[in-house]
Each structure stands twice: as structure tokens, then as C-alpha cells.
Backbone as ProteinMPNN parsed JSONL, in Angstrom:
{"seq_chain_A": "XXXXXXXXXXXXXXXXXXXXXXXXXXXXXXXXXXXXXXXXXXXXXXXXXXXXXXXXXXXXXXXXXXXXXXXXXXXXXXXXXXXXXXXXXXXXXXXXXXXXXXXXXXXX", "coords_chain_A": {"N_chain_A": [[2.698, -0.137, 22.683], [2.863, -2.851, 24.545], [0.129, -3.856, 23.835], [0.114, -4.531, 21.206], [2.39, -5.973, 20.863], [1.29, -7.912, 22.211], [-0.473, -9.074, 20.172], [0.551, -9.741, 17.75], [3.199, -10.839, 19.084], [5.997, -10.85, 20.915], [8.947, -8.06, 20.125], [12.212, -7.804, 19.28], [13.527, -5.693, 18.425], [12.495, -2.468, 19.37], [13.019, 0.051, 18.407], [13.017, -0.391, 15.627], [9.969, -1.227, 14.778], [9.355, 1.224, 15.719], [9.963, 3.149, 14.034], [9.236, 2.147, 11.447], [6.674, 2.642, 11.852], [6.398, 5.439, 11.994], [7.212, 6.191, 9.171], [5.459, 4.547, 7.608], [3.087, 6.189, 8.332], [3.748, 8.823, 7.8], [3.993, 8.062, 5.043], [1.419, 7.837, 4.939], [0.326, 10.434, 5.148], [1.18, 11.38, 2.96], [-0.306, 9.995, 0.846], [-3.147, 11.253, 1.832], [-2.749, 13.908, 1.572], [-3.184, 14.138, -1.122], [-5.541, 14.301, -1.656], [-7.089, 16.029, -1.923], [-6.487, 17.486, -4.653], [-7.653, 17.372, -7.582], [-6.911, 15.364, -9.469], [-5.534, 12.148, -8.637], [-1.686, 12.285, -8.323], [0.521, 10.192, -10.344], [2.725, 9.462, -9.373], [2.047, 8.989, -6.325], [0.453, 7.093, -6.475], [1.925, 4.686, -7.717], [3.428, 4.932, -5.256], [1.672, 3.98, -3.192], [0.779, 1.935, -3.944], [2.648, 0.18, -4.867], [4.195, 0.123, -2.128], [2.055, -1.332, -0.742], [2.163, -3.626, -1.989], [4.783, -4.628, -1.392], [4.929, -4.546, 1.644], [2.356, -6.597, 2.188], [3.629, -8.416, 0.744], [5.818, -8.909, 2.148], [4.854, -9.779, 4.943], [3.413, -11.88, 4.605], [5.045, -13.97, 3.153], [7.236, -14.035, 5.42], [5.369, -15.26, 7.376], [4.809, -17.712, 6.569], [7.53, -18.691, 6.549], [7.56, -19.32, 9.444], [8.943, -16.896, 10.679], [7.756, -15.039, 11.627], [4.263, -14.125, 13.577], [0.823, -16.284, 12.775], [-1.159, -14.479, 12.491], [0.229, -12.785, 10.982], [-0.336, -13.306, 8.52], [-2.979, -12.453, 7.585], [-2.642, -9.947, 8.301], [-0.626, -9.443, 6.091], [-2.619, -10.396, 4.209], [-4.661, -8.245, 3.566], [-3.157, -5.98, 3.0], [-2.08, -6.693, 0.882], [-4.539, -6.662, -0.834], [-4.728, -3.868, -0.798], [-3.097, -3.08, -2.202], [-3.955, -4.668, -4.479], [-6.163, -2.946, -5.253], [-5.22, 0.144, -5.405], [-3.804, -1.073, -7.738], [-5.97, -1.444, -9.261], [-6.964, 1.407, -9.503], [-5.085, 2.325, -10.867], [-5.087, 0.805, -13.488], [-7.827, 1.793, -14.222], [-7.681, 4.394, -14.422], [-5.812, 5.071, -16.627], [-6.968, 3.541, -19.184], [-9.263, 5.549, -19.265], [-7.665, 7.844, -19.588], [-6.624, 6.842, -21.873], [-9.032, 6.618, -23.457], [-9.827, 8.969, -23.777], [-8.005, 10.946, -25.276], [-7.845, 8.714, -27.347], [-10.675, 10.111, -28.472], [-10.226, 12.42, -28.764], [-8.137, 12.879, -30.809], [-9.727, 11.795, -32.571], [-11.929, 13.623, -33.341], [-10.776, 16.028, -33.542]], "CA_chain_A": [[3.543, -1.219, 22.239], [2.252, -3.51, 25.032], [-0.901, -4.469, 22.699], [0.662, -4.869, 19.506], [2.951, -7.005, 20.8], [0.101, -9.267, 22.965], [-1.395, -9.906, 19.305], [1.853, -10.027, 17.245], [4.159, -11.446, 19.572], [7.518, -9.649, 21.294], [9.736, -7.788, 19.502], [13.421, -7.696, 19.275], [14.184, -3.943, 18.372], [11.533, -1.8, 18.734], [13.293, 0.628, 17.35], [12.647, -0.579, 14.223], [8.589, -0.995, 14.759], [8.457, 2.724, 15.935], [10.535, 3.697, 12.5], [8.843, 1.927, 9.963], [5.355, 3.17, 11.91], [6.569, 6.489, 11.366], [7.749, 5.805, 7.641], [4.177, 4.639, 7.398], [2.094, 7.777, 8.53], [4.333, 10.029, 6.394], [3.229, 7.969, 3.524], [0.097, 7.757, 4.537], [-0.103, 11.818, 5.236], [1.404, 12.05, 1.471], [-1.354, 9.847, -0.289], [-4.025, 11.856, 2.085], [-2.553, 14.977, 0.717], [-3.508, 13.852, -2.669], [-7.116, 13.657, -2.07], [-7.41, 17.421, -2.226], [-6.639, 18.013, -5.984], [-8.708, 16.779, -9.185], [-6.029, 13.512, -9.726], [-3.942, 11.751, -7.835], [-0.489, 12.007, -8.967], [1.227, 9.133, -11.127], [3.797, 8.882, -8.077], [1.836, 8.602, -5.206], [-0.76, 5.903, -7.017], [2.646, 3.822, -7.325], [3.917, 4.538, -4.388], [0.481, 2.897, -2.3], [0.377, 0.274, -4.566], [4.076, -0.626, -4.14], [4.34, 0.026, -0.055], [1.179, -2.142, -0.156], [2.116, -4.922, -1.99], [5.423, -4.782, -1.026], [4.183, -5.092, 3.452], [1.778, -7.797, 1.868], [4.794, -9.856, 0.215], [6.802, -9.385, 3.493], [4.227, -10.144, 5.974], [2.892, -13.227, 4.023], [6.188, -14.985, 3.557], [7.687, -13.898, 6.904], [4.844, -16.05, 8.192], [4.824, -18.854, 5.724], [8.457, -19.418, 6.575], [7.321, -19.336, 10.539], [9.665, -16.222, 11.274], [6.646, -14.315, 12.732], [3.234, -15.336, 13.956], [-0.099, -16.288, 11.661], [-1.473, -13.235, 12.677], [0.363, -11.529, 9.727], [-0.816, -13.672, 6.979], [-4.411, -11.3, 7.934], [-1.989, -8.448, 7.919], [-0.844, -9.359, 4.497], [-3.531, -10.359, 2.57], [-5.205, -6.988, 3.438], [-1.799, -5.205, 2.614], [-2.334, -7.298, -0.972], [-5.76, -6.062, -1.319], [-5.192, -2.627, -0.918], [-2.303, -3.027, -3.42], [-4.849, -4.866, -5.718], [-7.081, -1.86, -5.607], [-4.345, 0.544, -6.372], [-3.618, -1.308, -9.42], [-7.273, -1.391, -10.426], [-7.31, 2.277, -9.674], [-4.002, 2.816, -11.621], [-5.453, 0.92, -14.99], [-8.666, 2.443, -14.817], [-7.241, 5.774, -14.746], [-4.699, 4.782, -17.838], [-7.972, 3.359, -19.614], [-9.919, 6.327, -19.203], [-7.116, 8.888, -20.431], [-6.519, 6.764, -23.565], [-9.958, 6.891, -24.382], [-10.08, 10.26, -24.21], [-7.3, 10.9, -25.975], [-8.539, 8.62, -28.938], [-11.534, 10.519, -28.546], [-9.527, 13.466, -28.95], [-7.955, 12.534, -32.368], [-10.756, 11.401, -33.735], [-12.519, 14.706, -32.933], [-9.686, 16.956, -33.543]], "C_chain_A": [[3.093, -2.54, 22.868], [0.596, -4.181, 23.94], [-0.58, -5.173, 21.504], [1.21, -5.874, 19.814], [2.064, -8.346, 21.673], [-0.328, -9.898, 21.608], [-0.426, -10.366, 18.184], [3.078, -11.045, 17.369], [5.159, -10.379, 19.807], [8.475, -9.216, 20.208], [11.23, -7.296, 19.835], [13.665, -6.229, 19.23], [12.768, -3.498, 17.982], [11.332, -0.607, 18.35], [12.608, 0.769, 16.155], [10.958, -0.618, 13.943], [8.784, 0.532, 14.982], [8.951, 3.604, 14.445], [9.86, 3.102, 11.74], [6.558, 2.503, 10.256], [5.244, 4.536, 11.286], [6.862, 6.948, 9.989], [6.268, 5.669, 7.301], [2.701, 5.895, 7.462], [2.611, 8.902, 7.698], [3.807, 9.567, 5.07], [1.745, 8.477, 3.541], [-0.889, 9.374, 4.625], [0.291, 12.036, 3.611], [0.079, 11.34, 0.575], [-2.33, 10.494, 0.625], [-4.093, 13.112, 1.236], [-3.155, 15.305, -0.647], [-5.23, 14.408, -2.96], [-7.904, 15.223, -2.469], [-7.343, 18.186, -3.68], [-8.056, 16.915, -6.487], [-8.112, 15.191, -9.235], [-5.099, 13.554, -9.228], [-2.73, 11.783, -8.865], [-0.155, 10.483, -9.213], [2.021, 8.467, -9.892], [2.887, 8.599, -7.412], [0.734, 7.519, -5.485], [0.657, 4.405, -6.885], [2.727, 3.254, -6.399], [2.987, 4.316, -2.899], [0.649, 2.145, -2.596], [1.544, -0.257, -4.332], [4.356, -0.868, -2.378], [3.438, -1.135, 0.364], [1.771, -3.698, -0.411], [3.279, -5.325, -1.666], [5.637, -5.666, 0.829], [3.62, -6.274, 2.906], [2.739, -9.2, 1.511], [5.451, -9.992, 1.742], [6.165, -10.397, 4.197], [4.178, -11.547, 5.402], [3.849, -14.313, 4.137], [6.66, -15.106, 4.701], [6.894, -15.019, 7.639], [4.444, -17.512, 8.005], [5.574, -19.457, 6.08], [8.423, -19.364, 8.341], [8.265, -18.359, 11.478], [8.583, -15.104, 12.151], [5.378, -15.409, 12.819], [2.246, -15.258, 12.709], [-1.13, -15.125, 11.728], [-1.199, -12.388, 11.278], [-0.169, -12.139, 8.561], [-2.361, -12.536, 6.782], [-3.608, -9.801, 7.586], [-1.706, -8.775, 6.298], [-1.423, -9.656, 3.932], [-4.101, -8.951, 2.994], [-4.123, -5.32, 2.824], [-2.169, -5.409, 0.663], [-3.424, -6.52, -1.558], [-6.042, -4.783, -1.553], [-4.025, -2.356, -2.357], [-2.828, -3.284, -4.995], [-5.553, -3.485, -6.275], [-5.965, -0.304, -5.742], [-4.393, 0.373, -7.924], [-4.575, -0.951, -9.979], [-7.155, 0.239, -10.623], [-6.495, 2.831, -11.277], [-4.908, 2.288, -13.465], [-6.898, 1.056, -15.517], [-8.788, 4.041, -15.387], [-6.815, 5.82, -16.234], [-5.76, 4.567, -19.106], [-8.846, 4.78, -20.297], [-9.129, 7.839, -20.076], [-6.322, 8.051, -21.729], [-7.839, 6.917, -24.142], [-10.305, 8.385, -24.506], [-9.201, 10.946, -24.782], [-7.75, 10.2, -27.32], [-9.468, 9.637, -29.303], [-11.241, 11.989, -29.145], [-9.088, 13.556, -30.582], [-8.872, 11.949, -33.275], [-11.484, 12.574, -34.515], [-11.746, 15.978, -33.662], [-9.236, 17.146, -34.798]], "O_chain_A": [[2.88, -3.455, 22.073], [0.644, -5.333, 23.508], [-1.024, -6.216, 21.026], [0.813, -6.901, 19.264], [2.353, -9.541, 21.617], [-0.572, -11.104, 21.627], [-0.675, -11.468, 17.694], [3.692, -11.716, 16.54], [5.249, -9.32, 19.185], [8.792, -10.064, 19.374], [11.372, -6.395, 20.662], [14.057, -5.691, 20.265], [12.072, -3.785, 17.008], [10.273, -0.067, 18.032], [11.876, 1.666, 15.739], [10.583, -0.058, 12.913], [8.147, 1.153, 14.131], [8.316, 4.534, 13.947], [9.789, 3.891, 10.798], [5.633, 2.64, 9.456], [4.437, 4.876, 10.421], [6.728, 8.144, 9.729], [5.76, 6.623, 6.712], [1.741, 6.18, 6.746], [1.947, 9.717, 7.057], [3.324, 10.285, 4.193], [1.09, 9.138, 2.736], [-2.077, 9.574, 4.37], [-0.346, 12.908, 3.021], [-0.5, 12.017, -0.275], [-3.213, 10.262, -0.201], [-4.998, 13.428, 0.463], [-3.501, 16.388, -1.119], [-5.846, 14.746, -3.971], [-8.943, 15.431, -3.096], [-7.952, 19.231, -3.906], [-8.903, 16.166, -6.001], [-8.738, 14.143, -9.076], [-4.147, 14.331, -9.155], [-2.81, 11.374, -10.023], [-0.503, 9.625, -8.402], [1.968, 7.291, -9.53], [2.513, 7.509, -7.845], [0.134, 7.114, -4.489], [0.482, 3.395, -6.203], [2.495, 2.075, -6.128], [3.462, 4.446, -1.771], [0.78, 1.219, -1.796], [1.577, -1.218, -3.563], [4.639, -1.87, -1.722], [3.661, -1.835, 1.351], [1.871, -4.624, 0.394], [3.272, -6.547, -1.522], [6.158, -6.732, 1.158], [4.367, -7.238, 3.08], [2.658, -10.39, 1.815], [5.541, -11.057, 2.353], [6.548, -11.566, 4.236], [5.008, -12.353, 5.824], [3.732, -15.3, 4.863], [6.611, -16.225, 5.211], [7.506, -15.721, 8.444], [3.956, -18.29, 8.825], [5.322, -20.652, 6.236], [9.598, -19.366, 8.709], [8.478, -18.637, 12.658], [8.847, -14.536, 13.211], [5.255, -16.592, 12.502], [2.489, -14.51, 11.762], [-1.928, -15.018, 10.797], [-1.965, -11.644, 10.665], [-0.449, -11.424, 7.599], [-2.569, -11.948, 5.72], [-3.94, -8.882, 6.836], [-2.472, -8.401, 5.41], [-1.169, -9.402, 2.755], [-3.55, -8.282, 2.12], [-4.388, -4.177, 2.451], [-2.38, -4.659, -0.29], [-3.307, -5.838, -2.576], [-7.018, -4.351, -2.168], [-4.208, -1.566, -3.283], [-2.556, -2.747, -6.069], [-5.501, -3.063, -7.43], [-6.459, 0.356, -6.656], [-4.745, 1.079, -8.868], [-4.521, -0.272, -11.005], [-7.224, 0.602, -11.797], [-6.939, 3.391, -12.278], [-5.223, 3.085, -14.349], [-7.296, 0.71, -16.63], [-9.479, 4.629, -16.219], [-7.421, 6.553, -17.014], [-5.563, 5.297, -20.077], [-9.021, 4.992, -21.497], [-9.685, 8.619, -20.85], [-5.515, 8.634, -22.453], [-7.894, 7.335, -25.299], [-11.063, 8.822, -25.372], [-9.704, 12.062, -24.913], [-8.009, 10.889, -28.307], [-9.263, 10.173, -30.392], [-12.013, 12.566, -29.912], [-9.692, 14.241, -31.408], [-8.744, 11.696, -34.473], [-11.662, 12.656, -35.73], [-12.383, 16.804, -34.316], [-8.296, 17.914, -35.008]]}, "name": "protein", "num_of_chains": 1, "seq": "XXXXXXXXXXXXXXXXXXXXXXXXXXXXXXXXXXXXXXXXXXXXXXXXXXXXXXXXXXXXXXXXXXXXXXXXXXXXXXXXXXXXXXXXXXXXXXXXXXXXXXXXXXXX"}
């Protein structure tokens, strides 16, 4: 905790940092989970891309409106970016099973 908060700044309840760390590793053990089938599930493609860009919106404003330090704007644009790449993943996937699907009825 000592570290985090040297580059962060102090925190009020750190409670709440050790809960939303832990909230975080459960996700991030459920999209690992994933990596073991053929395709990621529909849900857990969301629910990266939402957690991400969701942290990214926080962090960003939080530090815009000077309630934390500029430190997080770094935390959220990389929060954004992984949310970006989500999405891309999400509508290349979507892409890929309509064309094979046309491909299907054409065929068929």
C-alpha cells in the first residue's frame, strides 16, 4: 500500500482500494479463464470492455476535475485503450460470424 500510495497519493479508506483490487483480479481470473476455449464468450468480451472503459472514464475525469492526482489520467487512457481493443475485438468477431453466415446462405 505504502508504494501505491507514494505514486498516487494517500488514501482515505483503504478499504475500498483493497475491495475494488480484489473485484479486479476476480475479473481478471474470469477473462483469463476464457482463454482456454475456442471463443471468448459474448459476456466476458463486454464485461473487459465495459470495466475498462468504465476505470478509464472514472480515472480521467476524477483527475480533470483535480479530485485525484495526474498520475491517473496515464491510468486512464490505458484503461481506454484496452477498452478500445475490446471493442475492436468485439466487432471483428461480429464481422467475421456474419460473413460466415452469409456465406452460409449463399452456399446452403
Amino acid at each position: 500500500m505504502d508504494s501505491f500510495e507514494a505514486v498516487t497519493g494517500p488514501k482515505v479508506d483503504e478499504f475500498l482500494v483493497r475491495s475494488i483490487a480484489l473485484i479486479l483480479l476476480l475479473t481478471a481470473a474470469v477473462l483469463f479463464s476464457q482463454l482456454h476455449g475456442k471463443e471468448l464468450e459474448l459476456s466476458a468480451v463486454i464485461m473487459g470492455m465495459g470495466i475498462s472503459l468504465i476505470l478509464g472514464s472514472i480515472a480521467i475525469i476524477s483527475a480533470a476535475l483535480g479530485y485525484i492526482r495526474a498520475v491517473y489520467f496515464l491510468d486512464g487512457a490505458l484503461h481506454v485503450l484496452f477498452g478500445i481493443g475490446w471493442l475492436s475485438f468485439l466487432i471483428r468477431n461480429w464481422r467475421a460470424r456474419r460473413r460466415m453466415q452469409e456465406g452460409r446462405s449463399k452456399h446452403g
